[in-house]
N, C-alpha and C positions, 0 to 999 in steps of 0.2 A: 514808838515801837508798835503802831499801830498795823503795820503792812502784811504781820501774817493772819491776822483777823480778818485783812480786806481779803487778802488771798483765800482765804479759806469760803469765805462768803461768797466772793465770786465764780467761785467751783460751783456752789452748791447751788446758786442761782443760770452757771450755765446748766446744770444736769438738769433743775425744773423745768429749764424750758426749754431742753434737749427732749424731754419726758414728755410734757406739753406737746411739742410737734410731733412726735413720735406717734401719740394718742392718735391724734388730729388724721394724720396717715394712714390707720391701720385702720379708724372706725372709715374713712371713703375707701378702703380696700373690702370690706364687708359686700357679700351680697345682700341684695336685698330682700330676696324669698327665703325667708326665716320665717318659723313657727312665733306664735307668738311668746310661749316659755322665750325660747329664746331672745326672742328682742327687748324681751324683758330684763333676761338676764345680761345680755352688752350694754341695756343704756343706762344700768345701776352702775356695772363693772367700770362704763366709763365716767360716769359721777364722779364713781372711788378713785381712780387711778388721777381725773383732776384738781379732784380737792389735795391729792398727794399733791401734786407736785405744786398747787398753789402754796398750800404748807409745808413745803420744801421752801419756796421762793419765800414765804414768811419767815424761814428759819435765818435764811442767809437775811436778809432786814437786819434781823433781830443782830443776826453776829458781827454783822457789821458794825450797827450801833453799838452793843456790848465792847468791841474791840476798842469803840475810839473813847472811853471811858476809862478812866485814872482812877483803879479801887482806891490811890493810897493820897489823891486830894484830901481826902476829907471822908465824913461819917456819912454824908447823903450820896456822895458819889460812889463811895463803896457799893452802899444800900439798893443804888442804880444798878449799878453795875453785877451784885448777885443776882438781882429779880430779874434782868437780862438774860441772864444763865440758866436761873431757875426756868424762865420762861422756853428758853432752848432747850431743856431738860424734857419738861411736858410736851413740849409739839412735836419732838422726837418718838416720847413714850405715843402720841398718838397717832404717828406716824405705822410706827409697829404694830398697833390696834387695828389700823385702817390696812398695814400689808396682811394680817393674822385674816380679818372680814374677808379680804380679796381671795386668798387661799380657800379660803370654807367654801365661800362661792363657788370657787374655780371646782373642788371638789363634787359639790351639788350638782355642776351641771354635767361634770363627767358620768357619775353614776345615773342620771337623768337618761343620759344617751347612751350608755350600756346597756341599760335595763330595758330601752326602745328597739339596740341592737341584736340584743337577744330573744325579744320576743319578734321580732320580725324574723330571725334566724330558727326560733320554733317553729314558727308558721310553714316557713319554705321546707321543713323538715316534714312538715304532717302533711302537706302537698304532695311531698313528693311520695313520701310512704301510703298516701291513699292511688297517687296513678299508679306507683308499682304493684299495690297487692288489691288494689279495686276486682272484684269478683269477673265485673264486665271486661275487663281490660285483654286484650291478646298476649300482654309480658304478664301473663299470672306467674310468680315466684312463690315460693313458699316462707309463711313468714319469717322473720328472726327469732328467736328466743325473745322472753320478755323482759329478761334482765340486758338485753341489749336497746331495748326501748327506752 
């Protein structure tokens, strides 16, 4: 009765290396004129995202193994056969650790590029409010109020 084990392993080992090539894809879809933050940050992101899915592909190993295991042989084959489990258990929980890391990242570098977006988006603002109300200028306007500053 070992066939939903294998099945279940075999899902999970195609999704790793569905994930795998996926990766593989997107990082030659990258340009290459990135700051350096940046490339720092894709070639950590993709570290993480292949140790996923290589510890994906370890997980299915493991289930497979675990499936074709008879808890009820015997005292050592049970023993086998929990630590198998157990073992699925933790590469999971690390799994989640290593998506929880990805997310932070993915966080850090948005705010990273907001924070760049907005200060470039000040700049273009105090740009523009020195050619409008510049003394020397032909369009002299009168300023705003300063509570609109």
């Amino acid at each position: 009765m070992a066939w939903p084990g294998r099945l279940l392993a075999a899902a999970v080992l195609a999704v790793a290396l569905a994930l795998m090539a996926w990766q593989w894809f997107e990082r030659l879809r990258r340009p290459a004129s990135r700051s350096q933050a940046d490339a720092r940050h894709f070639a950590r992101q993709d570290f993480r995202r292949l140790l996923g899915a290589g510890v994906m592909a370890l997980i299915a190993l493991t289930v497979w193994q675990g499936a074709e295991i008879n808890p009820r042989a015997g005292r050592h084959e049970a023993r086998l056969w929990a630590s198998s489990w157990l073992l699925v258990a933790a590469l999971v929980l690390f799994l989640l650790a290593l998506a929880l890391v990805d997310l932070l990242s993915i966080r850090l570098y948005a705010r990273r590029h907001r924070r760049d977006l907005a200060a470039q988006h000040r700049a273009a603002l105090a740009a523009e409010r020195r050619r409008l109300f510049d003394p020397d200028s032909d369009d002299r306007r009168r300023p705003p109020p300063p509570d609109v500053l």
